[in-house]
KEKE-3310 file (N, C-alpha, C; in steps of 0.2 Angstrom, whole numbers, plus 5000, padded with zeros to 4 digits):
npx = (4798:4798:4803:4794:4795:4796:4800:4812:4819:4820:4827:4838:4843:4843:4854:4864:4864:4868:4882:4888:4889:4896:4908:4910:4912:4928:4944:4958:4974:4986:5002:5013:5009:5001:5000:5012:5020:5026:5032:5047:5057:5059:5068:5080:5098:5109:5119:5139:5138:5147:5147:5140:5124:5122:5124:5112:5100:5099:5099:5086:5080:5081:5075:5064:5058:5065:5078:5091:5102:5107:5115:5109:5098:5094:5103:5104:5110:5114:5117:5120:5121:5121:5118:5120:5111:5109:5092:5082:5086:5103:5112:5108:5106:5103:5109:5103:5103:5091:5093:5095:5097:5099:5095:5098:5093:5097:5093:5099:5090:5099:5096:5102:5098:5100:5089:5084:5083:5082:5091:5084:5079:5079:5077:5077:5072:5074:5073:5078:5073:5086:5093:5104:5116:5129:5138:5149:5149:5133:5130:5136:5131:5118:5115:5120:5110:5100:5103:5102:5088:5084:5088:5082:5068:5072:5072:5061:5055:5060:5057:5043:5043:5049:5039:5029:5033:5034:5020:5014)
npy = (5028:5013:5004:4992:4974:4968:4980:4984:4973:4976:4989:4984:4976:4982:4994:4983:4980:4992:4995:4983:4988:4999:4994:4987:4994:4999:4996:4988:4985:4974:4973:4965:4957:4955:4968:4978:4969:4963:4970:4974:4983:4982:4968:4969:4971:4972:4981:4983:4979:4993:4994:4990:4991:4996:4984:4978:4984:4983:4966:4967:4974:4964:4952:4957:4964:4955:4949:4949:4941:4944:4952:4964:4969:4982:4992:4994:5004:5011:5021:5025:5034:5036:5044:5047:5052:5060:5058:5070:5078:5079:5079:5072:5062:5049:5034:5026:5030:5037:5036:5040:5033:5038:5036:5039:5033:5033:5029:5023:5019:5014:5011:4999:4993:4999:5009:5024:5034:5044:5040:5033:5040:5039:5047:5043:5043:5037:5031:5025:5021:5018:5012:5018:5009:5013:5001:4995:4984:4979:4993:4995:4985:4988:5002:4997:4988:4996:5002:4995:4994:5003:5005:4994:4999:5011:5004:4997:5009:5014:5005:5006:5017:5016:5006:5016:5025:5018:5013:5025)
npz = (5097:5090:5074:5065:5063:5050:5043:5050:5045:5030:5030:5034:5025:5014:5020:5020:5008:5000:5004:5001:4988:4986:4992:4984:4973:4974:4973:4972:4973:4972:4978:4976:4962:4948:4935:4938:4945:4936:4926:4919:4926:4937:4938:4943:4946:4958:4966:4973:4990:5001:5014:5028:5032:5019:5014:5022:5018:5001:5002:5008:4998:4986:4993:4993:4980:4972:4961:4946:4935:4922:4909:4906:4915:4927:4935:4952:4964:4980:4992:5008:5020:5040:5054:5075:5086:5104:5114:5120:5137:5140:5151:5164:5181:5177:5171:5161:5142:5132:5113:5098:5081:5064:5048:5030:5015:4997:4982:4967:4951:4936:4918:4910:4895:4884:4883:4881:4894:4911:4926:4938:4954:4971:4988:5004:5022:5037:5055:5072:5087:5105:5118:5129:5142:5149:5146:5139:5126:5125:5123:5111:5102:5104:5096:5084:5081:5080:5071:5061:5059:5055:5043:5035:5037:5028:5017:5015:5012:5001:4991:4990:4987:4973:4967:4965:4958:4946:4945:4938)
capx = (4794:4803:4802:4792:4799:4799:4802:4821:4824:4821:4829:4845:4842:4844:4859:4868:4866:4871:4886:4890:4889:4900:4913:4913:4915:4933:4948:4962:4980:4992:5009:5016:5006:4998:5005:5016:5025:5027:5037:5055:5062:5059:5072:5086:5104:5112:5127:5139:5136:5152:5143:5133:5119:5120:5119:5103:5094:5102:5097:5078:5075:5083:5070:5055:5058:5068:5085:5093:5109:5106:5121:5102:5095:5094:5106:5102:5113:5112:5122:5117:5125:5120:5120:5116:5110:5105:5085:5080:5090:5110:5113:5105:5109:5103:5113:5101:5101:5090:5098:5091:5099:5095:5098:5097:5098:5095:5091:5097:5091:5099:5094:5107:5096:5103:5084:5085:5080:5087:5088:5076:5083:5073:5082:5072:5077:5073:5076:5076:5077:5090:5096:5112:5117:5135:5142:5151:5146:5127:5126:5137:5125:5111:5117:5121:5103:5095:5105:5098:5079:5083:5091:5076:5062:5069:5073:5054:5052:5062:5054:5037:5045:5052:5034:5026:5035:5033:5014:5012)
capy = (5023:5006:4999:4984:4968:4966:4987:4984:4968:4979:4995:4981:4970:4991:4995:4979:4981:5000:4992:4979:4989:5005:4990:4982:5001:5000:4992:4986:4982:4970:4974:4958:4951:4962:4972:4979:4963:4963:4977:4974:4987:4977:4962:4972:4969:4975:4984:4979:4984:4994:4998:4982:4995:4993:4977:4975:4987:4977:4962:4970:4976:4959:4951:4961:4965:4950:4951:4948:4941:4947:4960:4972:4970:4987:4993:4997:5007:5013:5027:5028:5037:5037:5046:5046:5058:5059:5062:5074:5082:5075:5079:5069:5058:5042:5031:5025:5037:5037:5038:5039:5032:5040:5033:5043:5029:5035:5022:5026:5015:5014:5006:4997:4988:5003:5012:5031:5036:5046:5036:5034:5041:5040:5045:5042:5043:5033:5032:5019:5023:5012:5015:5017:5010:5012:4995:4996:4981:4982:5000:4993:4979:4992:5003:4992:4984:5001:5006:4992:4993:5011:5006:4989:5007:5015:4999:4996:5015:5014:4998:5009:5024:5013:5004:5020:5028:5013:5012:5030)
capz = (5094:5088:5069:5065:5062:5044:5042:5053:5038:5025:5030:5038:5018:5010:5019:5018:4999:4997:5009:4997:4982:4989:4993:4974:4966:4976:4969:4974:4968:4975:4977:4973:4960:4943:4930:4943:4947:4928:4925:4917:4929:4942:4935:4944:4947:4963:4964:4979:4995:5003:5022:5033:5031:5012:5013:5026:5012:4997:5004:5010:4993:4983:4995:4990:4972:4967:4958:4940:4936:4917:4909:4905:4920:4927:4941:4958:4968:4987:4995:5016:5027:5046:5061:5080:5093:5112:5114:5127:5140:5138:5158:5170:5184:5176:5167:5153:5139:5125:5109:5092:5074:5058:5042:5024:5010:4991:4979:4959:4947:4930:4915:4904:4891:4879:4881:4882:4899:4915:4930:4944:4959:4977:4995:5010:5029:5042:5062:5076:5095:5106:5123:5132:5150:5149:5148:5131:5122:5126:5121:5103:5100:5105:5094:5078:5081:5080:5062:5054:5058:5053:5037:5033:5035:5023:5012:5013:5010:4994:4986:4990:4980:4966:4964:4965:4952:4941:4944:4934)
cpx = (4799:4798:4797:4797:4801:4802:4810:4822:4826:4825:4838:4849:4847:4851:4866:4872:4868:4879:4891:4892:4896:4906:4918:4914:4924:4937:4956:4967:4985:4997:5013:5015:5003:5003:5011:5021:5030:5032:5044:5058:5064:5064:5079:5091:5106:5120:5132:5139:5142:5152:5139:5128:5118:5118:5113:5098:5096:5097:5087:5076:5077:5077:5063:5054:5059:5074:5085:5100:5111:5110:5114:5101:5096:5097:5107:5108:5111:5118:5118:5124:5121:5123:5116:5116:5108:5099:5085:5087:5098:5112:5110:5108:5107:5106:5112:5099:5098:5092:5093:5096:5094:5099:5095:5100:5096:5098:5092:5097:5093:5098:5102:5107:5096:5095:5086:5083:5083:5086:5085:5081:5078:5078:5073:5077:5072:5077:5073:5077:5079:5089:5104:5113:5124:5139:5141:5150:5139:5125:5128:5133:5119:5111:5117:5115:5098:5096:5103:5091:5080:5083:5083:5069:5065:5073:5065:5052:5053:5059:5046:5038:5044:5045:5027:5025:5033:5028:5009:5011)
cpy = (5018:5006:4993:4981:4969:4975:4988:4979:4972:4984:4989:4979:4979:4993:4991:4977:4987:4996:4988:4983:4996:5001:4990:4988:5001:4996:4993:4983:4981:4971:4971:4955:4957:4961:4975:4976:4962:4964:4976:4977:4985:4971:4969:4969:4973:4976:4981:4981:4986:4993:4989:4986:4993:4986:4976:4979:4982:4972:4963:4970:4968:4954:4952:4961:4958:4953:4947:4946:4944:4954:4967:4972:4979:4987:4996:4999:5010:5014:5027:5034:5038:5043:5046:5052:5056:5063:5065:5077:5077:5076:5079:5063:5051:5038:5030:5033:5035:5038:5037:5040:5033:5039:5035:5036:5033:5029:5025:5018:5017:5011:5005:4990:4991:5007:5019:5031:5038:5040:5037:5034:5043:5041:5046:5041:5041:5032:5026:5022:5019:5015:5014:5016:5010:5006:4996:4991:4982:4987:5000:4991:4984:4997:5002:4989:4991:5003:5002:4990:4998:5009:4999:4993:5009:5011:5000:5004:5018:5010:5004:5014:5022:5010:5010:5025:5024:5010:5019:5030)
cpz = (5090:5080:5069:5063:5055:5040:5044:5046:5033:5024:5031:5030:5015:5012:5018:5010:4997:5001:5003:4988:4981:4989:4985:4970:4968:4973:4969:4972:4971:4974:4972:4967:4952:4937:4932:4943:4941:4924:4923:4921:4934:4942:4938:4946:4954:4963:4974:4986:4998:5012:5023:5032:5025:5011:5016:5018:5005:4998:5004:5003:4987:4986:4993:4984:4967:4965:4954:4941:4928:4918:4910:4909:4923:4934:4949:4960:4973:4990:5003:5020:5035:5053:5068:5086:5100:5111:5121:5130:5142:5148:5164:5174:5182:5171:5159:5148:5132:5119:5099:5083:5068:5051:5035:5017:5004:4987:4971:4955:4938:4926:4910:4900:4887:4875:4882:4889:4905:4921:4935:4949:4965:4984:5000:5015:5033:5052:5067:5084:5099:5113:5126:5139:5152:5150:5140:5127:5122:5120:5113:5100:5100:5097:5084:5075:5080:5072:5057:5053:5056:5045:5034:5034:5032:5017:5010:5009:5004:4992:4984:4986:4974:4964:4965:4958:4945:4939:4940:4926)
residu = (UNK:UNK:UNK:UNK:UNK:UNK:UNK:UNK:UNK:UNK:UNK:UNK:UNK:UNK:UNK:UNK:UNK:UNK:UNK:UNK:UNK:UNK:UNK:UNK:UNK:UNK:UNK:UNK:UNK:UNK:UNK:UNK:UNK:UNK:UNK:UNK:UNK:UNK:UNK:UNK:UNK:UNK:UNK:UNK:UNK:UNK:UNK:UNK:UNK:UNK:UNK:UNK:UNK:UNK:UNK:UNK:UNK:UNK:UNK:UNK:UNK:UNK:UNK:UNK:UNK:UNK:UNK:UNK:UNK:UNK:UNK:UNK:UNK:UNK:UNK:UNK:UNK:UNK:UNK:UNK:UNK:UNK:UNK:UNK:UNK:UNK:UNK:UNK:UNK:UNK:UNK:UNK:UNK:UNK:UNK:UNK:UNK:UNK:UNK:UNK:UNK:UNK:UNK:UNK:UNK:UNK:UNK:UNK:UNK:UNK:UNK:UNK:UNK:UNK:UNK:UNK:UNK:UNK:UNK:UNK:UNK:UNK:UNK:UNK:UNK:UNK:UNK:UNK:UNK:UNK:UNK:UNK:UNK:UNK:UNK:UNK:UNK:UNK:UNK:UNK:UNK:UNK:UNK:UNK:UNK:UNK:UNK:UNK:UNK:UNK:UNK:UNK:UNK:UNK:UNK:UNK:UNK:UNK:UNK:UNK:UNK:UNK:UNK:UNK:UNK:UNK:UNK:UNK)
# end
C-alpha cells in the first residue's frame, strides 16, 4: 500500500528537517584558518636541513605552517632516516622488481621565547612503492622519486601531529 501525496510531502518536509538539524549540531574546524591558525607555536623557524629528504619535509611543513624569521620564533628540527626493501619474493625471472622506501622523520619543536616548557616531539614513518627494471639510472630516479613522496607523507603526518597536539 503506497502513501498519499500529501502524506510522502510531510513525511519527505519531516525528514528533510531532522536531516538539517542533525547537520547544524556538527562542527567543523578548518585547519588553516581559526584559533588554530593563531597559535604563536605555529610562527616557526626552521633549522637547516642536512639530507634532500630534510629538506622536501622542511620545505612541506614551511609550506603548510608558514615560517618566522624572528630570533623567538620557535625551532623546528627534523631527523629522517630511510631505508629500502624488495616486496615479495627477491628470486624470480623477471626483471621488474617491486621495491618499497620507508621514511622515519621526527619533528622537535622547541620553544626559545624564554617560556618554561619541554619540547614537542612527533616521529612518524612513511612509505612509497617504486619499481626496478635494471637500467641504473631509471631505477635511481625511481628510487629518489619514491623517498620523497615518502618523506612529503610524513611531512603532512607531522604538521597533522603538531596541530593536533596544539589543538588540546
Amino acid at each position: 500500500m503506497s502513501l498519499s501525496k500529501p502524506l510522502r510531502r510531510i513525511v519527505f518536509a519531516g525528514l528533510a528537517l531532522a536531516m538539517a538539524t542533525a547537520l547544524g549540531a556538527c562542527s567543523f574546524t578548518p585547519v588553516y584558518s581559526g584559533t588554530l591558525a593563531g597559535q604563536p607555536l605555529l610562527e616557526l623557524a626552521y633549522a637547516k636541513p642536512s639530507s634532500r629528504l630534510e629538506q622536501v619535509i622542511y620545505q612541506e611543513l614551511a609550506l603548510r605552517l608558514g615560517s618566522s624569521d624572528a630570533a623567538a620564533a620557535p625551532l623546528a628540527q627534523v631527523t629522517v632516516s630511510s631505508s629500502a626493501a624488495t616486496i615479495g619474493l627477491s628470486a624470480t625471472a623477471n626483471p621488474n622488481k617491486p621495491q618499497r622506501v620507508t621514511v622515519t622523520a621526527t619533528l622537535t619543536v622547541t620553544r626559545r621565547d624564554g617560556t618554561a616548557g619541554r619540547p614537542l616531539s612527533f616521529t612518524r614513518q612513511a612509505s612509497a612503492d617504486y619499481t626496478t627494471s635494471g637500467q641504473v639510472l631509471a631505477d635511481n630516479a625511481a628510487a629518489v622519486e619514491a623517498g620523497e613522496r615518502a618523506a612529503k607523507a610524513a611531512a603532512e603526518s607531522l604538521r597533522l601531529a603538531l596541530l593536533a597536539s596544539l589543538s588540546r
